[in-house]
C-alpha positions as CSV (number, residue, x, y, z in Angstrom):
1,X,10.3,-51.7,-145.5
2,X,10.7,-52.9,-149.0
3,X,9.7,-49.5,-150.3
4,X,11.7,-47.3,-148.0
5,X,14.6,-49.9,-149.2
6,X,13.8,-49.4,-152.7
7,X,13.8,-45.6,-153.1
8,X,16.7,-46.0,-151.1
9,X,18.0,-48.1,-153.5
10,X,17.0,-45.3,-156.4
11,X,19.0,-42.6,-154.6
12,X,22.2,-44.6,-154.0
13,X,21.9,-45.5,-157.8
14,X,21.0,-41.6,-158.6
15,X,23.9,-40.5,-156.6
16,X,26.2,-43.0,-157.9
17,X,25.7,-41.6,-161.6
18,X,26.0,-38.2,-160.8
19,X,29.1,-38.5,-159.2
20,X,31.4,-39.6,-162.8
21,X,29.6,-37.0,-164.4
22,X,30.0,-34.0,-162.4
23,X,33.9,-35.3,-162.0
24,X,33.8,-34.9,-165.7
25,X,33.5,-31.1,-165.5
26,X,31.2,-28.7,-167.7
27,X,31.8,-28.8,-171.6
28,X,29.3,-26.3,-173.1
29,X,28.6,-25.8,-176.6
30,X,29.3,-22.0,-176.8
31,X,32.0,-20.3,-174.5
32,X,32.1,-16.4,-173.5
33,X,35.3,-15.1,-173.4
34,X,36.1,-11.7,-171.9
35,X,38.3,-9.6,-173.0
36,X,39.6,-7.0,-170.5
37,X,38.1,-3.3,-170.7
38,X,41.2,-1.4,-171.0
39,X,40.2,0.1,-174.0
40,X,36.5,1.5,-175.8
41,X,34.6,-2.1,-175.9
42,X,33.5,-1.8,-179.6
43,X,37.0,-1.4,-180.7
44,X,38.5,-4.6,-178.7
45,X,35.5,-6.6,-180.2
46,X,36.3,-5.5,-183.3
47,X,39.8,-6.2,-183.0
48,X,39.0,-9.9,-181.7
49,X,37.2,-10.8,-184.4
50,X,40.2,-13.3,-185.8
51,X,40.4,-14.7,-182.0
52,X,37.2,-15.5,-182.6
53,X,37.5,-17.1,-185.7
54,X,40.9,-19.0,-184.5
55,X,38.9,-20.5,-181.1
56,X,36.1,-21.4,-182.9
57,X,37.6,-23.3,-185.4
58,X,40.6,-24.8,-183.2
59,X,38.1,-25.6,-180.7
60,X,34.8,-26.4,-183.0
61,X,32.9,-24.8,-180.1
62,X,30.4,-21.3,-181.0
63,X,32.4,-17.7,-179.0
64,X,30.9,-15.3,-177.7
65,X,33.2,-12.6,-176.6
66,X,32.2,-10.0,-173.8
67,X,33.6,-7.0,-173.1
68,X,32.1,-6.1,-168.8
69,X,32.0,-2.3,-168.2
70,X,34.8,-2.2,-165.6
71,X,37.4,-4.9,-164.2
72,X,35.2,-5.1,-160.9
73,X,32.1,-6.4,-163.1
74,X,34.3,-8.9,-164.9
75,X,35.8,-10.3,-161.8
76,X,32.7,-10.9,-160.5
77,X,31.5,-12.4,-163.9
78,X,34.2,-14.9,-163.2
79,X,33.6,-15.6,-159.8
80,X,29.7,-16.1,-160.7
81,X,30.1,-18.3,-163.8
82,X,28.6,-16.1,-166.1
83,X,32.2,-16.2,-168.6
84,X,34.2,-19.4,-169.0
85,X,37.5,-18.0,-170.5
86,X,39.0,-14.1,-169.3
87,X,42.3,-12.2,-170.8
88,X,43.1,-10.7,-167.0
89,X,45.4,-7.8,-165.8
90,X,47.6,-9.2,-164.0
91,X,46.0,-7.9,-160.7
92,X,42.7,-8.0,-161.5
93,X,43.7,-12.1,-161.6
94,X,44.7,-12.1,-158.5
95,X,41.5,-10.1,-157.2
96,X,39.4,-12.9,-158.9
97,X,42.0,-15.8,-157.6
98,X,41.1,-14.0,-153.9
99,X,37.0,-13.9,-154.7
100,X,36.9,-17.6,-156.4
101,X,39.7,-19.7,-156.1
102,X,39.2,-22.4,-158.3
103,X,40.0,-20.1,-161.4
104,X,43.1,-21.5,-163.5
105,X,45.6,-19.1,-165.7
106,X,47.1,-21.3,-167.9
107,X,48.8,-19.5,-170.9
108,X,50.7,-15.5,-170.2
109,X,51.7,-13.1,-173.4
110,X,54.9,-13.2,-174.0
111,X,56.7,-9.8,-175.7
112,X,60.0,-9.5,-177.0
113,X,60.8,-13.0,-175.6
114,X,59.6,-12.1,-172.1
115,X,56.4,-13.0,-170.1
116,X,56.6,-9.3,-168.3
117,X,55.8,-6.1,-169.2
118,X,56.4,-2.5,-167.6
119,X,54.2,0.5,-166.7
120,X,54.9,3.7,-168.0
121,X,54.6,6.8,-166.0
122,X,54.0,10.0,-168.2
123,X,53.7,13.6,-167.9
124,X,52.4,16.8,-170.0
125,X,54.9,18.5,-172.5
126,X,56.2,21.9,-170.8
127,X,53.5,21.2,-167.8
128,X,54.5,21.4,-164.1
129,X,55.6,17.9,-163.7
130,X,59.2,17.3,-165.1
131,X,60.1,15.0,-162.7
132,X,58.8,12.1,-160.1
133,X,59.3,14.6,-157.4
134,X,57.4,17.3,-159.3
135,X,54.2,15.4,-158.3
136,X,54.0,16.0,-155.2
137,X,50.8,17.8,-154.8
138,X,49.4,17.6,-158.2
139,X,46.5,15.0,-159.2
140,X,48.2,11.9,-160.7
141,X,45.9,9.8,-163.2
142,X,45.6,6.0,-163.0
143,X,43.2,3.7,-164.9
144,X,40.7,1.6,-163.4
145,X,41.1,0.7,-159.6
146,X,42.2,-2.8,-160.1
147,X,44.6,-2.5,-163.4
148,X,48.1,-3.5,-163.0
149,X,50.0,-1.3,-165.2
150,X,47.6,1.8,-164.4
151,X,47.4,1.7,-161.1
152,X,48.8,-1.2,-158.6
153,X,52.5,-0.8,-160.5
154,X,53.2,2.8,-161.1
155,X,51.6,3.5,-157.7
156,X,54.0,1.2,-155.6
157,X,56.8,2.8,-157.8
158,X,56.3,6.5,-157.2
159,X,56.1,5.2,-153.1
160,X,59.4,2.9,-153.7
161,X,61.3,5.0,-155.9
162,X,60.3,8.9,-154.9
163,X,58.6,8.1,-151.3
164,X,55.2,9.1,-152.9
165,X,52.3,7.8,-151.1
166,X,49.0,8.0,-153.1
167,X,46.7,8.9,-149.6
168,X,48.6,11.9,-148.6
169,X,51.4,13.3,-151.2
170,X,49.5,14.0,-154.3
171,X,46.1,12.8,-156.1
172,X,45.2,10.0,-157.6
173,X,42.3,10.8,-160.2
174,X,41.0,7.2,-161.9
175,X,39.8,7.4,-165.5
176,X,38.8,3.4,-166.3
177,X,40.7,2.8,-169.7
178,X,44.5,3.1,-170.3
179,X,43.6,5.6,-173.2
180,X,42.1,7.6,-171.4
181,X,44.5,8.5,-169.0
182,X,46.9,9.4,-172.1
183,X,44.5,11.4,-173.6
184,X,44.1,13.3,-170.5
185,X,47.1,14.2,-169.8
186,X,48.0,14.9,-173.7
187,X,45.7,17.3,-173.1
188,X,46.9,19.1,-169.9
189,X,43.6,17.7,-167.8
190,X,45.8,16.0,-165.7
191,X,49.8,16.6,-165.2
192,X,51.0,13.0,-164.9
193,X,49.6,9.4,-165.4
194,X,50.4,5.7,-165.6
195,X,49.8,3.2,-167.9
196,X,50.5,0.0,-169.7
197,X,53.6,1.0,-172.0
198,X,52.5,-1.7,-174.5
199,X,49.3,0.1,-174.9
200,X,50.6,3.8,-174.8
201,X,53.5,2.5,-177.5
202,X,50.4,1.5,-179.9
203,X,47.8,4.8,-179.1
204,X,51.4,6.3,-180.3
205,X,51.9,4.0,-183.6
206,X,48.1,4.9,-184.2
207,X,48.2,8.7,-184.0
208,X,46.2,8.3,-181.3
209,X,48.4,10.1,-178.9
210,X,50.6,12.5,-179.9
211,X,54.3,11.2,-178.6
212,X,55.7,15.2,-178.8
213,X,52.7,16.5,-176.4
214,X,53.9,13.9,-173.6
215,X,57.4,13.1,-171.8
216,X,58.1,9.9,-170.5
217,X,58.8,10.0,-166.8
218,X,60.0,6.2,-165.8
219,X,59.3,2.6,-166.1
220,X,58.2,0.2,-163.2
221,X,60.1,-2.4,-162.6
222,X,58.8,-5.5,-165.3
223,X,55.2,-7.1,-164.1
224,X,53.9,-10.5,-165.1
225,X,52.0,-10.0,-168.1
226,X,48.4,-10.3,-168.7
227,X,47.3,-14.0,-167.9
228,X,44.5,-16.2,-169.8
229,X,41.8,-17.9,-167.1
230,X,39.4,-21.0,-167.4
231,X,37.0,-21.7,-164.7
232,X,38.4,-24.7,-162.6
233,X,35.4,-27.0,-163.1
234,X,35.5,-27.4,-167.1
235,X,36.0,-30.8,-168.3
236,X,39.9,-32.3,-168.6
237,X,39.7,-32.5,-172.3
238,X,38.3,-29.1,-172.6
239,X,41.2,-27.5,-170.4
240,X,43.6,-29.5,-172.4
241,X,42.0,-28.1,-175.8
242,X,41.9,-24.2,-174.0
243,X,45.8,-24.7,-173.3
244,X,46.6,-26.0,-176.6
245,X,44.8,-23.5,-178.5
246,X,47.0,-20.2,-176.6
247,X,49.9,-22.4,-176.3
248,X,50.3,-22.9,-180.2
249,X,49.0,-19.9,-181.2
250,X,50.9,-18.4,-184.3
251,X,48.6,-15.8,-186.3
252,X,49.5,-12.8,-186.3
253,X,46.7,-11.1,-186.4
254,X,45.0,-12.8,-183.6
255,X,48.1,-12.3,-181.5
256,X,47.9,-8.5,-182.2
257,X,44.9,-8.4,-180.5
258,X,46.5,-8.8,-177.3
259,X,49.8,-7.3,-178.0
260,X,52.1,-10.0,-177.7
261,X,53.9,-11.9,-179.6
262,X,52.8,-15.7,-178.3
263,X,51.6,-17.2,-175.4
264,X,53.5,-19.7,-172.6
265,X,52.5,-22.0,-169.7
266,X,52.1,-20.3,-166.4
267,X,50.6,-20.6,-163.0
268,X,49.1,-19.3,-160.0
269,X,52.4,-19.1,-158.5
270,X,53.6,-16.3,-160.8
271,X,51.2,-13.9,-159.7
272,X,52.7,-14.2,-155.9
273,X,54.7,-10.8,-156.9
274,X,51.7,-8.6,-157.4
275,X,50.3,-10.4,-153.7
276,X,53.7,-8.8,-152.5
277,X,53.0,-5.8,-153.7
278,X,49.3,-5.4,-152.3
279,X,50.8,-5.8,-149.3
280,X,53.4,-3.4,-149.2
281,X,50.4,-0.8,-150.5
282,X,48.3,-1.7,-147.6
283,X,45.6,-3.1,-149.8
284,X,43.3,-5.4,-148.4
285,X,42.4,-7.5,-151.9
286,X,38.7,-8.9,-149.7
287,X,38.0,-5.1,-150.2
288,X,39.2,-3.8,-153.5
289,X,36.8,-3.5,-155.8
């Protein structure tokens, strides 16, 4: 009896430690941050290379930054632990939020004074698609599956705006990276696309795309922009150190990385929109990769 009481003893004791330090969350010497693959992955590593310098000094703490192959491997990557800090889409946030729910955005871009951003829908110079109406029956090209701007936006536009619905009134043709849908339909490949206006405005500034061999065709309606996400069970102090870091951000050449011209508070709650609009697309977020 005295030595079933005393290993009892020991686990109470055991259990009784653990407890305070698991409440303190995680607070690991190195943390990966993805960035999201909307573009080649060597060049956004390359142009994070000040973000990495800013974090690591601000927070005294060794980045590593990741770049996943597609926005389905880096949701997963979240929901898994295998990344501590990710730059979402918009709805690729709320995919993750869906898969793993203890995820936290806690800082959103903000241009031109404004936390949103628009999707640009875009068509080939003298090509068959002059209009929203012209796409009826032509292949349409979006990014990845789960991007905002490239595909969840313009897609509930052209149904809102023209009564185009993606299964039956013309053909959606997904090309992973917002570049690349510009460059295809530069090129004629494809008649019309989407994409984030942000990043068709810079491919423009760069020479990258050619601004005279596309048209613009409309803008969505503004979209939360892109949020920044810490995994729910880092330690207060960490969080705190992660919010102040975005929060206070000034450089601005680590802002250009992301396009924006600073970063504010946000929440879960300002993501609810792009829930809406799942909804009114029919898409089952449990099943979208």
């Amino acid at each position: 009896m005295n030595r079933r009481h005393h290993l009892l003893a020991l686990t109470v004791l055991a259990t009784s430690l653990a407890v305070p330090a698991f409440a303190q969350g995680k607070d690991p010497a190195k943390l990966r941050v993805a960035l999201l693959p909307d573009e080649n992955a060597a060049t956004l590593i390359q142009n994070a290379q000040p973000l990495k310098q800013y974090l690591e000094q601000t927070l005294k703490k060794d980045i590593e930054l990741i770049v996943t192959t597609d926005y389905s491997s880096m949701i997963e990557a979240m929901r898994f632990g295998r990344i501590e800090v990710a730059y979402f889409g918009p709805f690729s946030y709320v995919l993750a939020k869906s898969r793993a729910p203890e995820i936290e955005p806690f800082a959103v871009g903000v241009e031109r004074g404004s936390p949103t951003y628009n999707s640009i829908l875009i068509a080939t110079a003298g090509g068959p698609v002059k209009s929203l109406a012209d796409i009826k029956g032509q292949p349409f090209a979006f990014g990845d599956q789960a991007s905002t701007s490239s595909h969840l936006a313009p897609r509930a536009h052209l149904l809102k705006k023209a009564g185009l619905d993606g299964t039956k009134d013309y053909k959606p043709v997904h090309l992973g990276a917002h570049d690349a849908v510009a460059r295809a339909v530069q090129a004629g490949q494809v008649p019309a696309g989407a994409l984030s206006k942000a990043i068709f405005d810079t491919l423009v500034t760069k020479g990258t795309i050619d601004a005279s061999k596309v048209v613009q065709l409309d803008l969505s309606a503004p979209i939360p922009n892109y949020p920044m996400v810490m995994q729910g069970n880092l330690a207060p102090g960490l969080k705190q150190a992660l919010r102040s870091a975005f929060l206070t951000m000034k450089d601005k050449e680590v802002l250009r990385a992301f396009r924006v011209d600073g970063f504010a508070a946000t929440d879960d709650k300002a993501y609810d929109v792009l829930r809406e609009t799942a909804t009114l697309l029919k898409l089952d977020l449990a099943k979208t990769k």
